[in-house]
FILO-241191 format. One record per residue (C-alpha): residue number from 0; residue in three letters; x negated, y negated, z. Coordinates in nm, 4 decimals. Layout:
N
<site num="NUM" residu="ALA" x="X" y="Y" z="Z"/>
...
! end
This chain:
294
<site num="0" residu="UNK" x="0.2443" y="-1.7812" z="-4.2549"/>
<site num="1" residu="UNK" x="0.4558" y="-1.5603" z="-4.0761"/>
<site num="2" residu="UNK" x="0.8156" y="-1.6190" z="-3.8932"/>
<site num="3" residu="UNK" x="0.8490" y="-1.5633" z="-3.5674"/>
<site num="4" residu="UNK" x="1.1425" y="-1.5379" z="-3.2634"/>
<site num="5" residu="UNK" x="1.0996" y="-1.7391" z="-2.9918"/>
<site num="6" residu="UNK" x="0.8303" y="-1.5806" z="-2.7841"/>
<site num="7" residu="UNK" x="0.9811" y="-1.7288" z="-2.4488"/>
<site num="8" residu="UNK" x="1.3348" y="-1.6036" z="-2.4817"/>
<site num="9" residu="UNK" x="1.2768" y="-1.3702" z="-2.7835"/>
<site num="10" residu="UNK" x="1.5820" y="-1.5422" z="-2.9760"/>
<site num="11" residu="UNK" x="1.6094" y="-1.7079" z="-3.2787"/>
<site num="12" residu="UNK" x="1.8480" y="-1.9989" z="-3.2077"/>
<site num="13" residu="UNK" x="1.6500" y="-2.2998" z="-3.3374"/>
<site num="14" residu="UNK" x="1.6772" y="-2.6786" z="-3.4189"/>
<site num="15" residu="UNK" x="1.4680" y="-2.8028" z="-3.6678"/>
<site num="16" residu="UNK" x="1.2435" y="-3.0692" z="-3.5423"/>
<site num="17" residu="UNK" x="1.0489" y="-3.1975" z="-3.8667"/>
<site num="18" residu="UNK" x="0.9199" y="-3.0334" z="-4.1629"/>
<site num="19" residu="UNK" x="0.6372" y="-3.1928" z="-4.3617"/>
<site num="20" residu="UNK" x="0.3880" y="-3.0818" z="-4.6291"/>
<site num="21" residu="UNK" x="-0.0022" y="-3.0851" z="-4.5218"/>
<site num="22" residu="UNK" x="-0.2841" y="-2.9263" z="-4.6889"/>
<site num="23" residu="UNK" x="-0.0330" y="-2.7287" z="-4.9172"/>
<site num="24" residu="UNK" x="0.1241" y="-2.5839" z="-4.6768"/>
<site num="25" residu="UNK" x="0.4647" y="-2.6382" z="-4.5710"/>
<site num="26" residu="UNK" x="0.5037" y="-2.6887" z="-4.2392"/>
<site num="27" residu="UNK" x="0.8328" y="-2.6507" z="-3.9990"/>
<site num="28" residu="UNK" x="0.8284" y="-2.7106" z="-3.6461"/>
<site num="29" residu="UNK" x="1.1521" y="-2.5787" z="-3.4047"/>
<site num="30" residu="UNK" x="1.2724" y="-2.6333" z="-3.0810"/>
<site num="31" residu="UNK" x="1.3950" y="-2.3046" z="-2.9621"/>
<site num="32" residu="UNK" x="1.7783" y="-2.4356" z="-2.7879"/>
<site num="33" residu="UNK" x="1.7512" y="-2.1739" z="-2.5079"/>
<site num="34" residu="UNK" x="1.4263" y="-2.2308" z="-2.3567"/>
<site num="35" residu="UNK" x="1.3043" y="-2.5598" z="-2.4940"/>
<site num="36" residu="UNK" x="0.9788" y="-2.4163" z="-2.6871"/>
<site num="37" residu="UNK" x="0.8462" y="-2.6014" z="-2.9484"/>
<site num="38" residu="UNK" x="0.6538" y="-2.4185" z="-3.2371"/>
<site num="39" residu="UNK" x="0.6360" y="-2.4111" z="-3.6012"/>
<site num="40" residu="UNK" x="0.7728" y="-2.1098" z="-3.7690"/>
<site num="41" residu="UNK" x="0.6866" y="-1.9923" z="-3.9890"/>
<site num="42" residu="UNK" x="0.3520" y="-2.0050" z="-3.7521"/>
<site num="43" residu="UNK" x="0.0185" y="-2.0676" z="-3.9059"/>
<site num="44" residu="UNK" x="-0.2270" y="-1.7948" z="-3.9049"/>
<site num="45" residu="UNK" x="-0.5955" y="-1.7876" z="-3.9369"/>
<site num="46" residu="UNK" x="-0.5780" y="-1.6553" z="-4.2982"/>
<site num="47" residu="UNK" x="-0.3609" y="-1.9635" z="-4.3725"/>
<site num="48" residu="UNK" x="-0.6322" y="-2.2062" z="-4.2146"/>
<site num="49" residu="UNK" x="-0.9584" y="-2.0064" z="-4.3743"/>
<site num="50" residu="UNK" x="-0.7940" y="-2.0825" z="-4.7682"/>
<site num="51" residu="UNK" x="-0.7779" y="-2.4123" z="-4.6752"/>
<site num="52" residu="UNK" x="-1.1788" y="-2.4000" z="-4.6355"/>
<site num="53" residu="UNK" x="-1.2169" y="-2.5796" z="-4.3195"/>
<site num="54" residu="UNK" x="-1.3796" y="-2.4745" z="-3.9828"/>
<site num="55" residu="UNK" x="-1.1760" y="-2.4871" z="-3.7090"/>
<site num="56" residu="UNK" x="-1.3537" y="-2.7907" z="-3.6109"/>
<site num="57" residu="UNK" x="-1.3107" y="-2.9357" z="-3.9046"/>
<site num="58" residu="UNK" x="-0.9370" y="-2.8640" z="-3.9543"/>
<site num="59" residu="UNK" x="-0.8838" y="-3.0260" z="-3.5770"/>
<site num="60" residu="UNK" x="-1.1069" y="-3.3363" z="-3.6054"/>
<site num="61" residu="UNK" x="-1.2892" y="-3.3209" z="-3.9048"/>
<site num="62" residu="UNK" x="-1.5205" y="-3.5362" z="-3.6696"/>
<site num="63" residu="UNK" x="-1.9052" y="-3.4543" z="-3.6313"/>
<site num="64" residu="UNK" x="-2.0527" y="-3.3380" z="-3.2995"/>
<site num="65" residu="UNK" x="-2.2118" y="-3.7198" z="-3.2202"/>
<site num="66" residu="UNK" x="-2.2501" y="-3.9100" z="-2.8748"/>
<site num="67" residu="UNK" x="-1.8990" y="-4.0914" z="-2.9027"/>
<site num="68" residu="UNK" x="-1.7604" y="-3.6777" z="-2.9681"/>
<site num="69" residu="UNK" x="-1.9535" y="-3.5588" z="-2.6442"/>
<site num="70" residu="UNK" x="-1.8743" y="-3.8857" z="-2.4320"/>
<site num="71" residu="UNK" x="-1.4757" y="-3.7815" z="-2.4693"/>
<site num="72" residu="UNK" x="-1.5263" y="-3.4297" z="-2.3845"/>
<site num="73" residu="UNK" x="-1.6990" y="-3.4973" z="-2.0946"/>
<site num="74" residu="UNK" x="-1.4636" y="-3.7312" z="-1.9743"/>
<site num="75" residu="UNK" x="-1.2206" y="-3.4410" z="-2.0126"/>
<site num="76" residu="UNK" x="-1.4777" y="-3.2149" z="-1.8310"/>
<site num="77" residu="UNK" x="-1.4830" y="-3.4370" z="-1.5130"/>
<site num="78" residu="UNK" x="-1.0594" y="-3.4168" z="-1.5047"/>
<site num="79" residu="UNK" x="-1.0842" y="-3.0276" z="-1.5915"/>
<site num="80" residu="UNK" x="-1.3331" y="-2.9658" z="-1.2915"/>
<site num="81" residu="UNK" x="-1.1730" y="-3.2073" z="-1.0420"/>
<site num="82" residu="UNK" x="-0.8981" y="-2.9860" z="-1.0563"/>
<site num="83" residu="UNK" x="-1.1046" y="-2.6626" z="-1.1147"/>
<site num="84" residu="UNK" x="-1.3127" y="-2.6742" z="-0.7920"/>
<site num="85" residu="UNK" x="-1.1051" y="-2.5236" z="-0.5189"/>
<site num="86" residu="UNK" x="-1.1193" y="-2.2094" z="-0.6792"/>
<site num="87" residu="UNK" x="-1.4481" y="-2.2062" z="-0.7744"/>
<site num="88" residu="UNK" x="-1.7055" y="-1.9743" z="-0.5963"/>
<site num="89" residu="UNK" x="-2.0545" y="-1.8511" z="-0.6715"/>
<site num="90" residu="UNK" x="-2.1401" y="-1.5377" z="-0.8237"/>
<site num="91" residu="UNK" x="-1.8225" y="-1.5172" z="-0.9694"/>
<site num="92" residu="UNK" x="-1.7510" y="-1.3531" z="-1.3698"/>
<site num="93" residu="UNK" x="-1.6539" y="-1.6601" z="-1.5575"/>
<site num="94" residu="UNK" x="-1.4420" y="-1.6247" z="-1.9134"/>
<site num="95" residu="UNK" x="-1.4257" y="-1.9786" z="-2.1285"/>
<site num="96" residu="UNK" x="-1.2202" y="-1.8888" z="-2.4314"/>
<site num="97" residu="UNK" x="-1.2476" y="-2.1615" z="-2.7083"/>
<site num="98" residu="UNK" x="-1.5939" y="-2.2663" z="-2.5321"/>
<site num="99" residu="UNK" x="-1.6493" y="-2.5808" z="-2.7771"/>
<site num="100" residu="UNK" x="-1.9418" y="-2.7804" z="-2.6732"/>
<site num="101" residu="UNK" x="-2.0241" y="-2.5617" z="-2.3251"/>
<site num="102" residu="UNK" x="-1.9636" y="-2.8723" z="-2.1206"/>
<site num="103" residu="UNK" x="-1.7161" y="-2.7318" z="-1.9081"/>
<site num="104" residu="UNK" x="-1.9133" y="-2.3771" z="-1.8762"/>
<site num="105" residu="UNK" x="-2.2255" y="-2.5384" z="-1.8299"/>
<site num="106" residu="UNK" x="-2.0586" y="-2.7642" z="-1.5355"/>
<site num="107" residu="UNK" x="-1.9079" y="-2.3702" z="-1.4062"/>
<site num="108" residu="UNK" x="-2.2599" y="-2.2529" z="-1.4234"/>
<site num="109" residu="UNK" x="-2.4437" y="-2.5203" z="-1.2002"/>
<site num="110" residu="UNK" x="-2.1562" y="-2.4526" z="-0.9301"/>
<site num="111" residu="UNK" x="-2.3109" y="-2.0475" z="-0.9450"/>
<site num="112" residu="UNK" x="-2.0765" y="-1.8989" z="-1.1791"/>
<site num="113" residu="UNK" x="-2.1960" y="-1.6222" z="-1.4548"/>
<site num="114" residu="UNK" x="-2.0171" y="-1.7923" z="-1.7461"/>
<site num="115" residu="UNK" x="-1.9687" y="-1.6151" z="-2.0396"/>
<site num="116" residu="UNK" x="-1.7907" y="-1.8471" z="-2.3455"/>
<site num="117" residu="UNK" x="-1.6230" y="-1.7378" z="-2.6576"/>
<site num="118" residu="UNK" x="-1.5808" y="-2.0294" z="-2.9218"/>
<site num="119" residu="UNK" x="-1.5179" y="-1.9726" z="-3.3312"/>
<site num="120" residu="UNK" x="-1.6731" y="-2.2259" z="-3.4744"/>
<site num="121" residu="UNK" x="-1.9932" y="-2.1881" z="-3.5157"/>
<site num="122" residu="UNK" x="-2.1513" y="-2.5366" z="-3.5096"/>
<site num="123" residu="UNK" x="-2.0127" y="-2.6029" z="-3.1478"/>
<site num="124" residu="UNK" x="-2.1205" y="-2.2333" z="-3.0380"/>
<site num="125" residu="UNK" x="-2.4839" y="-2.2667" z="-3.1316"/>
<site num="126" residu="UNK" x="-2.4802" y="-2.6713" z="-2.9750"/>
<site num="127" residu="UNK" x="-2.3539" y="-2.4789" z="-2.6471"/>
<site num="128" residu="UNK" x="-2.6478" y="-2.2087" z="-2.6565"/>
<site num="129" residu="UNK" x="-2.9012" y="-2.4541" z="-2.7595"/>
<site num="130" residu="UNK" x="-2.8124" y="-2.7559" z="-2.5124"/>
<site num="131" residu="UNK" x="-2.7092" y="-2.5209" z="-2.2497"/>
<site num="132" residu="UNK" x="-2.8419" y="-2.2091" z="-2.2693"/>
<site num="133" residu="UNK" x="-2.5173" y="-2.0454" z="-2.2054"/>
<site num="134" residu="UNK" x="-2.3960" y="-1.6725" z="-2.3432"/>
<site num="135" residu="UNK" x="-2.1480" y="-1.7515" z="-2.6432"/>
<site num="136" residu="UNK" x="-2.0134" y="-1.4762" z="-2.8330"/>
<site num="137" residu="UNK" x="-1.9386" y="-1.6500" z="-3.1575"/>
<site num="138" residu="UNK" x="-1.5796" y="-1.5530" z="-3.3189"/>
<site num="139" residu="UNK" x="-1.2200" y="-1.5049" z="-3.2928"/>
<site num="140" residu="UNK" x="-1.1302" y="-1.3886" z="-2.9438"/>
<site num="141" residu="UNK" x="-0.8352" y="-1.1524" z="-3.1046"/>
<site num="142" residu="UNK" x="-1.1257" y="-0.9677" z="-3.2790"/>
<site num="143" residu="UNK" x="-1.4311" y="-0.9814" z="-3.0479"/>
<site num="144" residu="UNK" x="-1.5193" y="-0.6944" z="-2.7965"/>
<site num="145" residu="UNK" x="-1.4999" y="-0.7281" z="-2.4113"/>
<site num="146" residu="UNK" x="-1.3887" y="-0.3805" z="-2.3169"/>
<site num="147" residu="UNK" x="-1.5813" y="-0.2964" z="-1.9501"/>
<site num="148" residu="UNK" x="-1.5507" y="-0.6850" z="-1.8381"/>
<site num="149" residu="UNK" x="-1.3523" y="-0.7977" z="-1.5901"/>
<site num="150" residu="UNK" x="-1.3318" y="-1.1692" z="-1.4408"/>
<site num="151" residu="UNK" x="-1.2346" y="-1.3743" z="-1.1829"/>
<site num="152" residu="UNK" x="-1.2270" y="-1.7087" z="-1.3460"/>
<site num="153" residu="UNK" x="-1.0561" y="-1.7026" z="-1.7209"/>
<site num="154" residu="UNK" x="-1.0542" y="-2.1129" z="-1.8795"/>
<site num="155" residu="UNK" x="-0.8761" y="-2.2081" z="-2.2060"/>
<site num="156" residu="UNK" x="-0.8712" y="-2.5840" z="-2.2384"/>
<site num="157" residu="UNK" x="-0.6677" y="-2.6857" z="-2.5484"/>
<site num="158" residu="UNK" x="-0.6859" y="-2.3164" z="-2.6823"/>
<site num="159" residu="UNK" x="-0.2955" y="-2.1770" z="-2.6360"/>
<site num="160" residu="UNK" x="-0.1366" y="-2.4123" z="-2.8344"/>
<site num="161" residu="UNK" x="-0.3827" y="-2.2797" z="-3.1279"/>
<site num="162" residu="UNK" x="-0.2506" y="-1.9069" z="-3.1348"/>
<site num="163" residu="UNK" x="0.0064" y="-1.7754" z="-3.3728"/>
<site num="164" residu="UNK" x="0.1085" y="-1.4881" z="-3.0727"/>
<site num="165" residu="UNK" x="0.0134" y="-1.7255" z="-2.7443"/>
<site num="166" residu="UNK" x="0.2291" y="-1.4244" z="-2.4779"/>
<site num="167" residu="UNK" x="-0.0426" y="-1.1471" z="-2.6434"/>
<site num="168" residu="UNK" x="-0.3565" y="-1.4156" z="-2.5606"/>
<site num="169" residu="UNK" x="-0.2025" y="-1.4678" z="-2.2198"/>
<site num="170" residu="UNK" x="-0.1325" y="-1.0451" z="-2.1710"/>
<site num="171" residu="UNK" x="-0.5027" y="-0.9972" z="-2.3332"/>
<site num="172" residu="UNK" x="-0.6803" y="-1.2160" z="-2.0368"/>
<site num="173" residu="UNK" x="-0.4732" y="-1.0390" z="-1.8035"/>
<site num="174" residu="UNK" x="-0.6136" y="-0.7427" z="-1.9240"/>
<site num="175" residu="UNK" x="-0.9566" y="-0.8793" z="-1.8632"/>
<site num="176" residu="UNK" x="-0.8831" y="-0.9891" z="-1.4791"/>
<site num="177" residu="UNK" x="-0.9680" y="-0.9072" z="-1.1284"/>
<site num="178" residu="UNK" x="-0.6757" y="-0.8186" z="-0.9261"/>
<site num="179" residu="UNK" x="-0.7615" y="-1.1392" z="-0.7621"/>
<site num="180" residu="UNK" x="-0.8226" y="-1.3419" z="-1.0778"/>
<site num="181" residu="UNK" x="-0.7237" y="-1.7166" z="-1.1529"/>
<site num="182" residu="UNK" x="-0.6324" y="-1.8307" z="-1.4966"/>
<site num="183" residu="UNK" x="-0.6561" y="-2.2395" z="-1.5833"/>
<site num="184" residu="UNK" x="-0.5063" y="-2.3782" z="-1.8755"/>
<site num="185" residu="UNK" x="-0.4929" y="-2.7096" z="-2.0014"/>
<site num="186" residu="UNK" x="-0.2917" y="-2.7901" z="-2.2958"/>
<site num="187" residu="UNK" x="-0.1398" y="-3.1103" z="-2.4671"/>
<site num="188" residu="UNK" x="0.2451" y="-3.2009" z="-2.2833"/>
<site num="189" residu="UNK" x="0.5620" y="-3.2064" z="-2.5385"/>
<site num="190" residu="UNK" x="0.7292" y="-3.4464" z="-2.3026"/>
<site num="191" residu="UNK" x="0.4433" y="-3.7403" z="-2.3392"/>
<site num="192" residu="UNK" x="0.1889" y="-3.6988" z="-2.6293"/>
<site num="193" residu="UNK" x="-0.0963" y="-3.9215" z="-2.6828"/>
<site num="194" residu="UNK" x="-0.1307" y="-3.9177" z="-3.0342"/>
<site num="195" residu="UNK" x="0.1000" y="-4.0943" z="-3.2821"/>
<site num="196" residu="UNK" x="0.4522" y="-3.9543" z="-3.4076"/>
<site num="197" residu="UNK" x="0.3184" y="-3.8405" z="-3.7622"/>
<site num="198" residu="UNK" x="0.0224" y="-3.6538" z="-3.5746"/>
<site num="199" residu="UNK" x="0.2192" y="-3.4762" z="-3.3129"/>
<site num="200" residu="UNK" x="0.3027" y="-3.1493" z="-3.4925"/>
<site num="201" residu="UNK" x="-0.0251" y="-3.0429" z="-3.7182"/>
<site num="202" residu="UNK" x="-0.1755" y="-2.7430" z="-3.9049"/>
<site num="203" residu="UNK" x="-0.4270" y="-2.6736" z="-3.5814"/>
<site num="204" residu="UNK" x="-0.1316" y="-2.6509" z="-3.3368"/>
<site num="205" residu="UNK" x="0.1506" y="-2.3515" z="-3.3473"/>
<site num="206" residu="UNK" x="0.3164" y="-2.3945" z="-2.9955"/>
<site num="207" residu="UNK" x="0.4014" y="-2.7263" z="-2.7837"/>
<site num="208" residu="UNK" x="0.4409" y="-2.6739" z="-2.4325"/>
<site num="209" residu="UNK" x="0.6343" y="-2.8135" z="-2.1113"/>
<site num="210" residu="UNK" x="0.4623" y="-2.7200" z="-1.7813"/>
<site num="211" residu="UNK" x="0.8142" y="-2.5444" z="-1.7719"/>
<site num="212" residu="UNK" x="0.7675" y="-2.3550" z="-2.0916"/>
<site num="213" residu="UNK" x="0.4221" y="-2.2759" z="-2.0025"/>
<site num="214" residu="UNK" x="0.4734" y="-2.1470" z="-1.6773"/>
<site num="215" residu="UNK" x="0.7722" y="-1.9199" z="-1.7831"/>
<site num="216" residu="UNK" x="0.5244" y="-1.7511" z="-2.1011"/>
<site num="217" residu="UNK" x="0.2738" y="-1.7354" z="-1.8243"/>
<site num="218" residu="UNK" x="0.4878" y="-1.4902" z="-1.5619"/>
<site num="219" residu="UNK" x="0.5833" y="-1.3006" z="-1.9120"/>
<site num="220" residu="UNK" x="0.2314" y="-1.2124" z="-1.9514"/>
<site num="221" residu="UNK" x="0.1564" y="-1.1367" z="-1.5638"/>
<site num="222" residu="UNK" x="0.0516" y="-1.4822" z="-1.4264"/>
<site num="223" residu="UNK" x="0.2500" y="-1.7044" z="-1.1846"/>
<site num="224" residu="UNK" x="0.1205" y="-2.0344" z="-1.1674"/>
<site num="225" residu="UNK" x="0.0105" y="-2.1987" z="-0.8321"/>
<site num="226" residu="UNK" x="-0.0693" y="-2.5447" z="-0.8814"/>
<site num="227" residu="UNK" x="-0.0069" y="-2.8100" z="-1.1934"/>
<site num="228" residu="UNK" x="-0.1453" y="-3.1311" z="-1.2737"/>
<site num="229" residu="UNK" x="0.0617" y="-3.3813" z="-1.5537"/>
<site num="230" residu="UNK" x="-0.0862" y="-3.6737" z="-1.6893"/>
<site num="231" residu="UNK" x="0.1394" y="-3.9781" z="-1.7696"/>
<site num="232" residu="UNK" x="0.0197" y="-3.9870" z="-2.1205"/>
<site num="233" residu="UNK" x="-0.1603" y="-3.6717" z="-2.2963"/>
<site num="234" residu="UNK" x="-0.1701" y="-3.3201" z="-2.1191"/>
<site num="235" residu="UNK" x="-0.1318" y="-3.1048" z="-1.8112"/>
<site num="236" residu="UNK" x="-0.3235" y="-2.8248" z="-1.6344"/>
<site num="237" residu="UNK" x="-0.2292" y="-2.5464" z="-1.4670"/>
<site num="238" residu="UNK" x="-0.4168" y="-2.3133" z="-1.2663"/>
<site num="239" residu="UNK" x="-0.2535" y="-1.9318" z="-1.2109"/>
<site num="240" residu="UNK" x="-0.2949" y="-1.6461" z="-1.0201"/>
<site num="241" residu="UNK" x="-0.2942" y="-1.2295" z="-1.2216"/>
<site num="242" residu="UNK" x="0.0539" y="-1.0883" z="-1.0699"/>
<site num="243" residu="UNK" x="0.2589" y="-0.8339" z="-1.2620"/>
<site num="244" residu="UNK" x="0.4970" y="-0.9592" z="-1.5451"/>
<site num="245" residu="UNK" x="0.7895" y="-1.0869" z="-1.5090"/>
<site num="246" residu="UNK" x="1.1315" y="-1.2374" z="-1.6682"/>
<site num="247" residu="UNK" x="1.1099" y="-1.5586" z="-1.6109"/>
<site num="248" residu="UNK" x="1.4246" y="-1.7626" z="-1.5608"/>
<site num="249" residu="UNK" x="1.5003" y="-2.0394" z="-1.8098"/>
<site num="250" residu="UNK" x="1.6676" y="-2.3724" z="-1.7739"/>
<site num="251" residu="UNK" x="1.9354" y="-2.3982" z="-2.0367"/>
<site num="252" residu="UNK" x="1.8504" y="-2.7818" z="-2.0308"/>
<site num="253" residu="UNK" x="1.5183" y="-2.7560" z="-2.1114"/>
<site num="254" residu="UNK" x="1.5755" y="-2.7955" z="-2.4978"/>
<site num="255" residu="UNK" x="1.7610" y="-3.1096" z="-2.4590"/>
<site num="256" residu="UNK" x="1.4941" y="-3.2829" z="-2.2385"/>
<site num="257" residu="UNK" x="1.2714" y="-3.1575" z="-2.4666"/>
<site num="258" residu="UNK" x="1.4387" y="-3.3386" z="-2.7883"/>
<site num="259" residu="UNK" x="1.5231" y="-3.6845" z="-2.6196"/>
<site num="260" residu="UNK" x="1.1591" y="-3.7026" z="-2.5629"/>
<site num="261" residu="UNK" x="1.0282" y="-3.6120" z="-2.8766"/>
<site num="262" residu="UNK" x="1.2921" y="-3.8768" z="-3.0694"/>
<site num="263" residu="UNK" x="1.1726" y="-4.1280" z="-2.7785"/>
<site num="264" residu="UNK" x="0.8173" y="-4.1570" z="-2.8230"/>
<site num="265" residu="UNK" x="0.8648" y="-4.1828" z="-3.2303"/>
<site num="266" residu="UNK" x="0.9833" y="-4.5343" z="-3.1308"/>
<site num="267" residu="UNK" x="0.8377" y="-4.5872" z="-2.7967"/>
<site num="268" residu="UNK" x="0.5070" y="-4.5100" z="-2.9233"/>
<site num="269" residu="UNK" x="0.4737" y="-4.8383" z="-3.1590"/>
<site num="270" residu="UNK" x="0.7236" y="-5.0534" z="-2.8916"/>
<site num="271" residu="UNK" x="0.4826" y="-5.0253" z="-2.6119"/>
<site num="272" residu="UNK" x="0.1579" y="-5.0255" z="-2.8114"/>
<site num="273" residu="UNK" x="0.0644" y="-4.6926" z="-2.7060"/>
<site num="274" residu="UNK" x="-0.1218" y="-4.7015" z="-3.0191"/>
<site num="275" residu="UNK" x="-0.3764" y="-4.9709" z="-2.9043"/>
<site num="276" residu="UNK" x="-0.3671" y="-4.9122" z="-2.5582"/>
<site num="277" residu="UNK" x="-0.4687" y="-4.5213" z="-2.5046"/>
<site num="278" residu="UNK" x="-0.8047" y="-4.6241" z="-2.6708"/>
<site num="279" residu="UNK" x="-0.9030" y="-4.9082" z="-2.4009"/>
<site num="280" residu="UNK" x="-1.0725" y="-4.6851" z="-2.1581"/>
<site num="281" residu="UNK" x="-0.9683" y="-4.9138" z="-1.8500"/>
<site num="282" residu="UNK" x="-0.6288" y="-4.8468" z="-1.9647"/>
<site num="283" residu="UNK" x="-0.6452" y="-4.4924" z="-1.9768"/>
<site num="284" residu="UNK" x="-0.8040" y="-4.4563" z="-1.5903"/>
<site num="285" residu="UNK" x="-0.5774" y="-4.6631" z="-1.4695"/>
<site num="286" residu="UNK" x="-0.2433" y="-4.5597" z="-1.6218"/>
<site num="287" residu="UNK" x="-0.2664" y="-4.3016" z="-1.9180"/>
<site num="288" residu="UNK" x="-0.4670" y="-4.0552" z="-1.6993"/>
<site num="289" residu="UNK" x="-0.3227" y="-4.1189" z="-1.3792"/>
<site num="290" residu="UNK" x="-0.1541" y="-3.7881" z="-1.2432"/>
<site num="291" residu="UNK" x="0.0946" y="-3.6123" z="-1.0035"/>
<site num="292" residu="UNK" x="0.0847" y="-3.2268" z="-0.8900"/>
<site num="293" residu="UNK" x="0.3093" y="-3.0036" z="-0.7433"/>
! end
């Protein structure tokens, strides 16, 4: 474990959010009070997670790759590419980083794309190969090899929130883009979670996002968003175009938005029976996945 300064504003002016024991390890998650950035720091580092002795599936789920595990992920598939497909073109290089099953690549690949998927965990890298026949380089994408590639489509569903440095991921795909290159990220939203209060802030996850914290890393790194999706309950997308870095400019009321919402769904989540109704899957396409975009 290893502490950190805010990698928004690059301060260290935090408010301690909760701090809980899990798996031995002592984990303390902040809210950064200039930009509104949640993380834990210290953060969590691979080396952490591997002397636990736990894939990374196993650590995040600890759920085996069934039919009820594939139904969810390609429900999350159809959102990802509803949103995807304006900017999808044939013949184009293709980057999935944190590949999982290869639904989403495979979908990419159909629709003429050359997709090329990098995923750590072995299981769900070799399910992808098998069942898909799609190019996974198994391993960490800090330590794998890509020099000479370039792409015009880079994907990371659910993967940011995962790294201990998220600006270097986001300045190492820019290294790996066209001039003309879109980025799309979709990552679990701060301001609404899905999951229960005592399972917001776990060992997988080092960094909790706002579209508004997202988007300001995002110009740090050389990426200016152009469209975002938010769901009422759960997550948001956001698709980006390669510019060159920025400073972005930060709301100074970000952080308290931030905190009212985290305090209001520890009590909202059990007064509204959020906790039966995000598994009723009429209940989630009509209300729970329901969206806006601007």
């Amino acid at each position: 474990m290893r502490p950190i300064n805010c990698p928004l504003c690059e301060q260290d002016q935090t408010r301690q959010v909760e701090q809980k024991a899990r798996h031995g390890l002592t984990v303390t998650t902040v809210l950064c009070q200039g930009c509104g950035l949640v993380y834990h720091n210290p953060v969590i580092e691979d080396q952490d997670r591997l002397a636990l002795g736990l894939s990374p599936r196993q650590l995040h789920t600890n759920e085996p790759i069934n039919p009820r595990h594939q139904r969810r992920v390609q429900r999350r598939t159809a959102y990802q590419f509803d949103f995807l497909h304006p900017w999808v073109r044939p013949d184009q290089q293709g980057l999935e980083v944190g590949a999982g099953l290869g639904l989403l690549s495979s979908t990419l690949q159909q629709h003429g794309v050359q997709m090329l998927g990098v995923e750590p965990d072995p299981q769900q890298a070799a399910y992808a190969c098998q069942q898909f026949g799609l190019s996974i380089i198994t391993g960490r994408f800090e330590e794998i090899e890509l020099t000479g590639h370039q792409f015009d489509l880079i994907l990371g569903s659910h993967v940011i929130e995962h790294f201990p440095d998220p600006l270097n991921f986001l300045i190492r795909v820019r290294s790996l883009a066209h001039p003309e290159a879109r980025l799309f990220l979709e990552t679990p939203n701060i301001l609404v979670p899905k999951v229960g209060p005592r399972r917001v802030f776990s060992i997988p996850h080092n960094f909790y996002f706002t579209p508004l914290t997202l988007s300001g890393l995002l110009l740090k790194a050389g990426w200016q968003v152009e469209k975002t999706r938010t769901f009422r309950r759960d997550s948001f997308m956001v698709m980006a175009r390669a510019v060159q870095p920025q400073t972005p400019i930060l709301d100074p009321h970000q952080a308290a938005l931030v905190w009212q919402a985290i305090h209001r769904h520890r009590y909202l989540y059990y007064l509204k029976f959020l906790f039966g109704l995000r598994k009723i899957p009429a209940w989630q396409r009509g209300w729970m996945y329901h969206f806006r975009e601007y």
